[in-house]
C-alpha positions as a printed Julia matrix, in Angstrom:
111×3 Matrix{Float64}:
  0.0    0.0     0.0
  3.15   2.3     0.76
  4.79   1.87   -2.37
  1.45   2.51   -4.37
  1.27   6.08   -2.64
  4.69   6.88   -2.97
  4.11   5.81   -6.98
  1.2    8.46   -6.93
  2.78  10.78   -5.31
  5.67  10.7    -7.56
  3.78  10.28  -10.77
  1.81  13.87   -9.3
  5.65  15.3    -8.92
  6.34  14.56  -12.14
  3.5   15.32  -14.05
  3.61  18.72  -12.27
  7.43  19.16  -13.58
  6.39  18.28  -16.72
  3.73  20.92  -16.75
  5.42  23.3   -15.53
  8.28  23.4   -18.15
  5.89  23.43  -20.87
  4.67  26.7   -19.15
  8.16  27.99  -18.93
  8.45  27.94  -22.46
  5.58  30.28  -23.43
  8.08  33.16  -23.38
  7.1   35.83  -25.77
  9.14  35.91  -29.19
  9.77  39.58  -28.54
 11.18  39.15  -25.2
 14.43  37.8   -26.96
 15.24  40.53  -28.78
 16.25  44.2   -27.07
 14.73  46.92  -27.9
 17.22  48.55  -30.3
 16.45  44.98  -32.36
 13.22  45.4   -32.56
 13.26  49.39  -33.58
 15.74  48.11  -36.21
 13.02  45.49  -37.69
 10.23  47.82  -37.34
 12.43  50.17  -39.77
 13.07  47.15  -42.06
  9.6   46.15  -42.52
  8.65  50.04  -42.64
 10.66  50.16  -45.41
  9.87  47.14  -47.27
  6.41  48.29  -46.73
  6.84  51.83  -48.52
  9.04  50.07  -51.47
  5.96  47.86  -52.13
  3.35  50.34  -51.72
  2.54  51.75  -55.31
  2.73  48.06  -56.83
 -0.52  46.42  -57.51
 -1.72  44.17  -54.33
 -1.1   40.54  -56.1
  2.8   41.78  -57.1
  3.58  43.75  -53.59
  2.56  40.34  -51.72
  5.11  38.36  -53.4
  7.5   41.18  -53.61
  7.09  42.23  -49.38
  7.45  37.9   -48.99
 10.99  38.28  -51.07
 11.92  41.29  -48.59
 10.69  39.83  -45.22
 12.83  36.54  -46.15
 16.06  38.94  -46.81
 15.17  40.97  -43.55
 14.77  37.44  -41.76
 18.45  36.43  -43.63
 19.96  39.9   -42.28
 18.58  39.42  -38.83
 18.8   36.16  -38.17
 15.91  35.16  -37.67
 12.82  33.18  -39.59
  9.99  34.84  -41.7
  7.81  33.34  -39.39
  9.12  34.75  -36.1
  8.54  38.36  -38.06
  5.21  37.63  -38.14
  5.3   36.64  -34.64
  6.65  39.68  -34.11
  4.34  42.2   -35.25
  1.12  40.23  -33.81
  2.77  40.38  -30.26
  3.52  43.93  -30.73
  0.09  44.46  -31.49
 -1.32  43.18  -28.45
  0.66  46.08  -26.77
 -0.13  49.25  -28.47
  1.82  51.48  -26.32
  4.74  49.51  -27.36
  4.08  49.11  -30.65
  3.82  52.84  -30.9
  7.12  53.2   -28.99
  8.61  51.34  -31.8
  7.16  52.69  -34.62
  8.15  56.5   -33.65
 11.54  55.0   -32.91
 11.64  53.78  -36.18
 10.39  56.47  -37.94
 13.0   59.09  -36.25
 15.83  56.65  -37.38
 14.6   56.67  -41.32
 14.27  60.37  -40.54
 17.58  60.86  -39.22
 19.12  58.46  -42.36
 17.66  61.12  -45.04
C-alpha cells in the first residue's frame, strides 16, 4: 500500500514538472530581442512596406514575402518569427507605438 502512494505521489511530482516546463516555455518571441532589435526590424519592414506600396496588391505580396525573407536572412531570424513579431507587438499598443516613432525618427535621421 506504501509503495502505491509513494508511486502516486511521484507520478503527481512529475507530471507537475512536466507541466510546468511546458509553461516555462511560453516566453514571448519579442522578449528575446532588445529593444534597439526590434526598432531596427520595425524600420526594415517600414521600409519594405513603402518600397511595395505603389505596386498592384497581387505583385507587392510576393514582392514584401521576397523582402521579409532577406530581412529574416539579415537578422537572423525566420519569416515566421517576423510575423510573430508584429502580432505580439500588437497586443501592446503602447509599445508598438514606442517602436514605430523610434523607427520612424531613425529613417528620418538616415535622409
Amino acid at each position: 500500500m506504501q509503495i502505491e502512494l509513494k508511486i502516486l505521489v511521484a507520478g503527481f511530482l512529475f507530471c507537475g514538472l512536466i507541466f510546468g516546463a511546458c509553461q516555462r516555455k511560453s516566453e514571448k518571441t519579442i522578449d528575446r530581442f532588445t529593444e534597439e532589435e526590434l526598432t531596427e526590424l520595425i524600420v526594415d519592414i517600414s521600409i519594405a512596406r513603402a518600397a511595395v506600396a505603389p505596386l498592384p496588391h497581387d505583385k507587392a505580396d510576393s514582392v514584401r514575402n521576397v523582402y521579409y525573407e532577406q530581412i529574416a536572412e539579415i537578422r537572423g531570424i525566420e519569416v515566421s518569427e517576423i510575423n510573430t513579431i508584429l502580432e505580439e507587438l500588437s497586443r501592446e499598443p503602447d509599445r508598438l507605438r514606442f517602436h514605430f516613432q523610434q523607427a520612424a525618427d531613425s529613417i528620418r535621421a538616415r535622409n
